[in-house]
C-alpha positions as CSV (number, residue, x, y, z in Angstrom):
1,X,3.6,8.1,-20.3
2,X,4.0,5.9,-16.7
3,X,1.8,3.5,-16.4
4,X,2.7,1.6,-13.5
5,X,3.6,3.6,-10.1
6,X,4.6,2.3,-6.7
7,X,3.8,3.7,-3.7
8,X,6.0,3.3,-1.3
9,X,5.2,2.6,3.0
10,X,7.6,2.7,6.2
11,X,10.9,1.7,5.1
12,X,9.9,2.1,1.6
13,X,10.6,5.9,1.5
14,X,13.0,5.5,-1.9
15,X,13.1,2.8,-4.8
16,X,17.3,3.2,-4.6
17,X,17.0,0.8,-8.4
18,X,14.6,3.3,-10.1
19,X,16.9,5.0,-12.6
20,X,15.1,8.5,-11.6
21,X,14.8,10.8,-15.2
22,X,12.9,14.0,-13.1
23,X,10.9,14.7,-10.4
24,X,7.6,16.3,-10.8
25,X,5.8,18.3,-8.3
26,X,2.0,18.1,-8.8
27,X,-0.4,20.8,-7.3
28,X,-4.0,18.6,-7.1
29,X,-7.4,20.2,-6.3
30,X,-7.3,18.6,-3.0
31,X,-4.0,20.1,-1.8
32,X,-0.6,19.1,-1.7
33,X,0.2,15.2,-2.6
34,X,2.6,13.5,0.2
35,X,5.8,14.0,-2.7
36,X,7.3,14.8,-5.7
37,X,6.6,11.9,-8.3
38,X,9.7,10.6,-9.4
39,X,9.3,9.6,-12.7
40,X,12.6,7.0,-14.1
41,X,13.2,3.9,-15.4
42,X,13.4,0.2,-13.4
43,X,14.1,-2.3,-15.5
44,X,14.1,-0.7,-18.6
45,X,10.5,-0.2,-18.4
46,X,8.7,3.0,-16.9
47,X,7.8,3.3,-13.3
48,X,6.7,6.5,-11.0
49,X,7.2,6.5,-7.3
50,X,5.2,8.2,-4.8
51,X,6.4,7.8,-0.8
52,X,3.3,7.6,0.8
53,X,4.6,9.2,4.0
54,X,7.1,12.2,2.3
55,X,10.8,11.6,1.6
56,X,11.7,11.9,5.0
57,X,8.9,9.7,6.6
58,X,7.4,12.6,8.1
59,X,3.8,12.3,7.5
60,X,2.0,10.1,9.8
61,X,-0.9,7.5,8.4
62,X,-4.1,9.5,9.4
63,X,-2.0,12.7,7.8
64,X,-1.7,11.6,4.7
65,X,-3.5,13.2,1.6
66,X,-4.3,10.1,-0.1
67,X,-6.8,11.9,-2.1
68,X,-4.4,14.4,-3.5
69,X,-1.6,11.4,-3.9
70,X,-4.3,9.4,-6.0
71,X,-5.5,11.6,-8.0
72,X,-1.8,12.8,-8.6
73,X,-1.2,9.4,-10.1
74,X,-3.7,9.2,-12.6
75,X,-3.2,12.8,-13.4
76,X,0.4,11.4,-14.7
77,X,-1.0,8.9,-16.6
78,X,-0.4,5.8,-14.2
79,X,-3.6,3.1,-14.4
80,X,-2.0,0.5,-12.5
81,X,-0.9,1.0,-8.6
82,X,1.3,-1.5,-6.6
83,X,1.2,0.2,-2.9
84,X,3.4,-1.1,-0.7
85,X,2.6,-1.0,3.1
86,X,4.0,-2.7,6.7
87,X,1.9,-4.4,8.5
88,X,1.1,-6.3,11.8
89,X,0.2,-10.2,11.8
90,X,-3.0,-11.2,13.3
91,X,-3.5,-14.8,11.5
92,X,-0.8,-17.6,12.5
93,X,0.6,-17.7,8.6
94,X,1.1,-13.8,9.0
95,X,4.6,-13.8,10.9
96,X,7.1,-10.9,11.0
97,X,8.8,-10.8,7.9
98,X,6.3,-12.4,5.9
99,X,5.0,-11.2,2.4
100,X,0.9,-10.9,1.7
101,X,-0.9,-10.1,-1.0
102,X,-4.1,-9.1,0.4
103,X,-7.6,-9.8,-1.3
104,X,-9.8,-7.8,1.3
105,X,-10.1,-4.7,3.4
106,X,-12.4,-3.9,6.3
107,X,-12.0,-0.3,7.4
108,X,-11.7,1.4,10.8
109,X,-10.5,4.6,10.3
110,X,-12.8,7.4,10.7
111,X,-12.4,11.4,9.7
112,X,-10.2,10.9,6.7
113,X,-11.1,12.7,3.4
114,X,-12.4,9.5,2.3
115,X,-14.1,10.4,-1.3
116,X,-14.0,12.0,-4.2
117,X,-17.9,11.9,-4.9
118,X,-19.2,14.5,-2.3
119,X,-19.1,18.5,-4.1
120,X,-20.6,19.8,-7.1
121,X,-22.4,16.1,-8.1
122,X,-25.1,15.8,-11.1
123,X,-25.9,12.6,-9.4
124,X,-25.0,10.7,-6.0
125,X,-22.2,8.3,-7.4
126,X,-21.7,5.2,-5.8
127,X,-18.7,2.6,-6.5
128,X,-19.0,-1.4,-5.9
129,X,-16.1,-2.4,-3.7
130,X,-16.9,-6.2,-3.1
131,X,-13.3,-7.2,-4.8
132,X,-11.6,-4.3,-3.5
133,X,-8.3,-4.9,-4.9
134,X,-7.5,-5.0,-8.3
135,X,-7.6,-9.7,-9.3
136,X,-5.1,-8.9,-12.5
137,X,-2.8,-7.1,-10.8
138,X,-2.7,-9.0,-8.0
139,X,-2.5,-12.3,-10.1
140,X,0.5,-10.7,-11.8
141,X,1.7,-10.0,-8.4
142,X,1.4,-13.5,-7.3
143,X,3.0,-14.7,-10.7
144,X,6.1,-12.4,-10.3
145,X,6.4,-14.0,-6.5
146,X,6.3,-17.3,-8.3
147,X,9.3,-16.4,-10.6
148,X,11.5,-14.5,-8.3
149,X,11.2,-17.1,-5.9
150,X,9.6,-14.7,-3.3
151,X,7.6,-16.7,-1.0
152,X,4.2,-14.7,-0.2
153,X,0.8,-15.7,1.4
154,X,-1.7,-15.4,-1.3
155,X,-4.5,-13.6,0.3
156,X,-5.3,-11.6,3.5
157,X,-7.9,-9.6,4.8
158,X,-6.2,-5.9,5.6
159,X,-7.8,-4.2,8.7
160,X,-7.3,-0.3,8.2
161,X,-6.8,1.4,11.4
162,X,-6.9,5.0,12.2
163,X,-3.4,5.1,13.7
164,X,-0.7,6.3,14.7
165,X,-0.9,4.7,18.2
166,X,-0.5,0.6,17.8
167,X,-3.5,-1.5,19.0
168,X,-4.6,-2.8,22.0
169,X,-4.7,-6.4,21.9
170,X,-8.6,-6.3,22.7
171,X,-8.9,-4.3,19.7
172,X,-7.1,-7.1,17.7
173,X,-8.9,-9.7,19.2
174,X,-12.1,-8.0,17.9
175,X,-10.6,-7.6,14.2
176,X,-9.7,-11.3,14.6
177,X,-13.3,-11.9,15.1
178,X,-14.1,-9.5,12.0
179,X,-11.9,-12.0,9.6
180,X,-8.9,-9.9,9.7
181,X,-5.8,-11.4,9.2
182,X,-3.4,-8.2,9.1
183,X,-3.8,-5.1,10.5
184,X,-2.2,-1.6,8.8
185,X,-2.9,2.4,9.1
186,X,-2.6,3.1,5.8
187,X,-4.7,0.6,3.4
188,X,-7.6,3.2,3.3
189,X,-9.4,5.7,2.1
190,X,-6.3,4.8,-0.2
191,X,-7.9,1.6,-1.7
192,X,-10.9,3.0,-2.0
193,X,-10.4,6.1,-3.9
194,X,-8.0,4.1,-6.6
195,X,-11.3,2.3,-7.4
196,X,-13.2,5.9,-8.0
197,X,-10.5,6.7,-10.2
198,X,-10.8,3.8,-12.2
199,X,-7.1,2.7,-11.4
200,X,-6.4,-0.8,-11.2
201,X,-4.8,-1.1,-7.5
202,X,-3.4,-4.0,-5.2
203,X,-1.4,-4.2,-2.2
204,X,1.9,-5.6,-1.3
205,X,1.8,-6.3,2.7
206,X,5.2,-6.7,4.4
207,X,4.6,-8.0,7.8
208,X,6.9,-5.8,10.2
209,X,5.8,-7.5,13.5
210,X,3.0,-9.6,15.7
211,X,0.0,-7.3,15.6
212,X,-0.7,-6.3,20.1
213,X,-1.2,-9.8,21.9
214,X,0.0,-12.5,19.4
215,X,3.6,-11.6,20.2
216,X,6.1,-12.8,23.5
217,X,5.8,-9.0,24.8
218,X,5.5,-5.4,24.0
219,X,6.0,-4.5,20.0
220,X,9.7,-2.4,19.5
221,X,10.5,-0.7,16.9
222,X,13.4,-2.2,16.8
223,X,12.0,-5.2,16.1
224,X,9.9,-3.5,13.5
225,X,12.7,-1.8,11.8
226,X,14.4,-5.1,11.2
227,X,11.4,-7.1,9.8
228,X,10.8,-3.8,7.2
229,X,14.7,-4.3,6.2
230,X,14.6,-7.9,5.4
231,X,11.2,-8.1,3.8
232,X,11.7,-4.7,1.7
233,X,14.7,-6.6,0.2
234,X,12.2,-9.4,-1.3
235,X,10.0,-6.6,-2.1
236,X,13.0,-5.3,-5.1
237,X,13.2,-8.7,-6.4
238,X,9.2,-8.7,-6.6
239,X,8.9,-5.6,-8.5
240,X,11.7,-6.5,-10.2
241,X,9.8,-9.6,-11.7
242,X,6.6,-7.9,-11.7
243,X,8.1,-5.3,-14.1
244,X,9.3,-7.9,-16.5
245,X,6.0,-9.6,-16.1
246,X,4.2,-6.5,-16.7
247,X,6.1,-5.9,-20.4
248,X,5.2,-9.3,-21.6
């Protein structure tokens, strides 16, 4: 049984060092999930994968069936989630091509299927989401950074935006003022609905660009495309020593 999966962001459609064994195509009772799981080996040690946007990078953030992609995780056994997401930098530490390992989320997305608590309840079911990501995983996270020599910013407050238009630089000014620090499209209902599963759940940022307004001039994708490459490299070497760290 897997008990660690990845899910992987923009330019993390494929884990090319996961020894893939088969893929499995789960049918969820909220609809299709974004993927086939593929289900292999990294490290000697048993990993799924899940790209969060389809193979192909098709499905846009406020698209995504992160209820059916959840649930499908925990259907295959998996208790322990490292999602992987690109992000802009609000905060002066978050540059392009930085690492984070965020330790707070402040959502501002709206119309996403957001629960699983609301059909066919005994009772209304509420879930406490003060720590919102998983502390042991994202100690081990921080721990594997340590050993693979992967410089990362320990911390982070993830603003989840609706997407897929970028921000204005008004609206980052006002998410500066909120306490956030990055700013992504896909950190929820995604966290959120690892925690009513009981899945232990943390997030590994890649900083892609300047979030609108902290940059020299308009955001390219380009630019963006370039940051992703670099930091996804750093990103292998962190699984890499997360997986050792995770066998111990």
């Amino acid at each position: 049984m897997t008990d660690l999966a990845i899910i992987g962001g923009s330019g993390f459609s494929r884990l090319e060092e996961l020894e893939i064994t088969r893929r499995e195509v789960i049918h969820t009772p909220y609809g299709e999930p974004s993927a086939p799981i593929s289900h292999g080996t990294f490290k000697e040690r048993k990993v799924a994968f899940l790209p969060r946007h389809g193979t192909a990078h098709t499905i846009p953030p406020h698209k995504v069936n992160y209820r059916a992609n959840i649930w499908a995780l925990k259907h295959i056994g998996a208790r322990r989630i490292v999602a992987i997401a690109a992000v802009g930098g609000i905060g002066p530490e978050m540059a392009p091509g930085v690492i984070a390992i965020p330790e707070q989320i402040i959502d501002y997305t709206h119309g996403r299927d957001h629960t699983y608590f609301e059909h066919d309840l005994s009772q209304v079911t509420h879930i406490d989401f003060t720590h919102p990501y998983s502390e042991k995983i994202r100690q081990r996270l921080l721990k594997a950074a340590k050993a693979a020599k992967v410089p990362v910013v320990a911390g982070g407050v993830y603003g989840a935006t609706q997407g897929p238009r970028l921000e204005t630089a008004m609206e980052i000014n006002r998410m500066e003022r909120d306490g956030c620090t990055l700013v992504g499209m896909t950190g929820m209902p995604e966290t959120a609905l690892a925690r009513e599963l009981g899945l232990d759940y943390a997030c590994c940022a890649v900083v892609a660009n300047w979030a609108a307004g902290r940059g020299d001039g308009p955001i390219s994708m380009k630019e963006i495309e370039g940051h992703i490459g670099r930091g996804m490299e750093q990103i292998i070497s962190l699984i890499e020593a997360l997986v050792g760290e995770l066998g111990r």
